[in-house]
N, C-alpha and C positions, 0 to 999 in steps of 0.2 A: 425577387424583389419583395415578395410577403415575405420572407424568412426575415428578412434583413429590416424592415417596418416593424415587425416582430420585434425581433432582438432590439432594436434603436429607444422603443414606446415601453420594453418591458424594463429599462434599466431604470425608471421611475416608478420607487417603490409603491406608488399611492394608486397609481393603472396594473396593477399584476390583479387583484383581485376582480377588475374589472372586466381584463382581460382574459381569466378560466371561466370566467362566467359566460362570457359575448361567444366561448368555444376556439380563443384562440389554441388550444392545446392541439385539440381536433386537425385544425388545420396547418399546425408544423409539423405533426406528424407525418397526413400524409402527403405533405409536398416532402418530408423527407424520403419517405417508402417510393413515391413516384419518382423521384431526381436521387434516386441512392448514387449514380454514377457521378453527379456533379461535386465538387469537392468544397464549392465556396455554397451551394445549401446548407449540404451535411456542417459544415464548420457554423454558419448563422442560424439554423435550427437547435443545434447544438446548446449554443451560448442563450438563444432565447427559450429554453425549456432551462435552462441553468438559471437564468433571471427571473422566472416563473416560481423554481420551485426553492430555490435557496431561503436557508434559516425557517421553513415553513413545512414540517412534515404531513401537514396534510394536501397541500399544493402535491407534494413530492406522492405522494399516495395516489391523486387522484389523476396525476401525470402519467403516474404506472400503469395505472387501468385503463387509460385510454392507448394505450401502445408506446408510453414514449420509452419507456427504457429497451422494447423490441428493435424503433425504431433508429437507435442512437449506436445499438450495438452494430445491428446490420450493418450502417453508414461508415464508420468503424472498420467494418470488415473489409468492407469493398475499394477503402483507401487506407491500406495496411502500411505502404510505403511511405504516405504523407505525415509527418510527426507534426503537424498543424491540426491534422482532423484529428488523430488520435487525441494529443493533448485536449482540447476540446470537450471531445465525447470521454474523458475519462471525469473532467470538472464534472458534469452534466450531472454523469452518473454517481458520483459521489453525493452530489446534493439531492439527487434521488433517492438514495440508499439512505438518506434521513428518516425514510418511511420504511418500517422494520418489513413491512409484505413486499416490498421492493428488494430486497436482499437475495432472499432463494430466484427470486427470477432472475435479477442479472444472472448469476451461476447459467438459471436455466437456457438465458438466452444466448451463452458462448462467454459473456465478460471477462469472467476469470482467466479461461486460455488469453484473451485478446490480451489483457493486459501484461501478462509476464512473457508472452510474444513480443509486445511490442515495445518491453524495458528493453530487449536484448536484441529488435532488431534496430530501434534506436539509441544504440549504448551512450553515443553524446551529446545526445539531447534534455538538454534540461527541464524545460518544461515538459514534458511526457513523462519525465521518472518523477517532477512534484507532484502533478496531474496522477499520476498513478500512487503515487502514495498516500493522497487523500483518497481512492476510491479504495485501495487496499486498507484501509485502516477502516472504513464504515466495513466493507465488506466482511473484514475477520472477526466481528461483531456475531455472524451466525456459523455456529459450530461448524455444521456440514460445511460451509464455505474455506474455513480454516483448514482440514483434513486435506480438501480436493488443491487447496493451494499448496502446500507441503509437497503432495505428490506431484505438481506442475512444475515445480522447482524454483516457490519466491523467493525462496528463503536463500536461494543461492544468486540468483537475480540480484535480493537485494543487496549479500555482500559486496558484490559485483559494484553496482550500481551505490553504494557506499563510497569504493575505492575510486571511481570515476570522478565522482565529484567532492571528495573529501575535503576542499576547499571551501565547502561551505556550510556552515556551525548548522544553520537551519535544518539542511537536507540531512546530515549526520544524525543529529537529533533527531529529524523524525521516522528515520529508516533504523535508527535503535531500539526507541518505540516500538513500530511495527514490529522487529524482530522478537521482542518481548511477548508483544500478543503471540507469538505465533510459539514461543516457545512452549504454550499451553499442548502443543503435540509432542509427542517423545522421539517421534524420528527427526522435529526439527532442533529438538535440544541436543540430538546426537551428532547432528551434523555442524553446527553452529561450534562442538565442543571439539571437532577436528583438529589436530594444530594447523594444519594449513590454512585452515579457517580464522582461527582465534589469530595469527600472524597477522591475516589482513584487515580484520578487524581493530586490532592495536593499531599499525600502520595507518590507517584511516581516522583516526582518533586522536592520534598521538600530539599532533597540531593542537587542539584544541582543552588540554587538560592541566591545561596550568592554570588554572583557575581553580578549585575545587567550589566554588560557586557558580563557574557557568552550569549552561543547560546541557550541553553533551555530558559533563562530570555527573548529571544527574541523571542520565539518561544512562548513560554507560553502567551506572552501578546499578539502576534499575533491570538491565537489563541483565545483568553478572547477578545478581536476586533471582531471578527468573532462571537462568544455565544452572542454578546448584539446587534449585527446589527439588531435583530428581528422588531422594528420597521420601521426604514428605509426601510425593504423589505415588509414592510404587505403596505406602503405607495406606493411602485413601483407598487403592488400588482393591486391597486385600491379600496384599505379598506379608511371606511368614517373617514375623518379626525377627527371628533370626537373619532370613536374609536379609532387609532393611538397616538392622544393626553393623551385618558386617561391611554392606557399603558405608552407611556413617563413621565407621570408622577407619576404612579407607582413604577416603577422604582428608588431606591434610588443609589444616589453617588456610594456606595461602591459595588453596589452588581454588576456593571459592569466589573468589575475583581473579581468573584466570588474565582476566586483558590487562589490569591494575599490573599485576605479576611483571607480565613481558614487558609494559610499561616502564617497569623500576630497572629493568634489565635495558637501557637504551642502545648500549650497542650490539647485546643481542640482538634483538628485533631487527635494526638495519643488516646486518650480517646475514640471519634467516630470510628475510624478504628479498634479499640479493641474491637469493637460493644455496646461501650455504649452509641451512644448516638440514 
């Protein structure tokens, strides 16, 4: 019942500061840490340190240091199966990650596994792959976080989790997005550049590009910017310019927008995704 008083009192923006002050942070904490097994805390705990610390990165600061991001992971963990608490505790922690010292700690306190765990153990749930796309998008914000995601497999999560819900312009866009940030690693520009990769990426896109002014079109090409930068970074790298050169010109014209490519190719792509090719 205080969780839920909490969250009710905190969705008036003008009692939130009123409310870190009087220590209610303190106290949904630890009714979250004390009731981790109950699932409608964890979920109204949750929502009321989200209401706390949103659009306020020192709220979101001062939430970390009192345990709230320990507390939200934990809760999290311990209802892995419920894609209500997850969603939730992913909002939470996203609006926590507004405060850049809250970053390396989610990582530290398990987030990162929880989340691409719980794309894939909720594949059609929607709200848990939005919920997770704003927490992933603050998250790849710090390098080390970026590295350890790659190796967890978001990047394959989120093609995944692209193809799922490709029905919706929002989710496509912003799982493009993320895929961009993250291309900033070489194992995930490697992977991302697979053909079986880029097939489902066009496929999941494909709907939504007739427009060259929507936001996937912008998003798509942002992110086909990002798959061909590979030379440019093996040059920052300190790779011998000769070898730099003869990748740039390996490279032909078109295959710099590799999904644009398949794209123009439309009954390829259905033919391949049908597994012929």
């Amino acid at each position: 019942k205080g969780c839920a008083a909490v969250c009710s009192l905190t969705s008036a923006k003008e009692a939130r500061a009123t409310m870190v002050l009087d220590g209610a942070v303190g106290a949904v904490v630890k009714a979250m840490l004390m009731h981790a097994d109950v699932e409608e805390v964890q979920c109204k705990g949750s929502t009321a340190l989200f209401n706390l610390a949103e659009h306020d990165p020192e709220v979101a600061a001062r939430v970390g240091r009192q345990g709230g991001v320990a507390a939200i992971v934990k809760g999290a963990a311990q209802h892995e199966a419920r894609a209500r608490v997850q969603s939730k505790a992913f909002r939470a922690l996203a609006a926590l990650s507004l405060a850049r010292e809250n970053q390396p700690h989610c990582a530290r306190q398990g987030a990162l596994e929880g989340v691409v765990t719980a794309m894939r153990r909720h594949a059609n749930e929607p709200e848990v792959h939005q919920s997770a796309c704003l927490l992933l998008t603050s998250l790849c914000k710090d390098g080390a976080n970026l590295d350890r995601l790659v190796f967890l497999g978001a990047p394959q999560a989120l093609v995944e989790s692209m193809a799922e819900f490709s029905g919706s312009s929002g989710h496509v866009t912003d799982v493009c997005h993320l895929l961009s940030l993250l291309c900033l690693s070489e194992d995930a520009r490697a992977l991302l550049l697979q053909p079986a990769t880029l097939r489902s990426l066009a496929a999941s896109v494909s709907a939504h590009m007739q427009s060259p002014e929507s936001s996937v079109a912008a998003a798509v090409h942002r992110l086909e910017r990002a798959l061909s930068s590979l030379e440019a970074r093996m040059a920052l790298k300190g790779e011998a310019p000769d070898t730099v050169d003869a990748l740039r010109r390996s490279r032909q014209k078109g295959n710099r927008r590799p999904i644009s490519a398949l794209l123009r190719s439309t009954d390829r792509v259905a033919f391949e995704t049908r597994g012929g090719g």
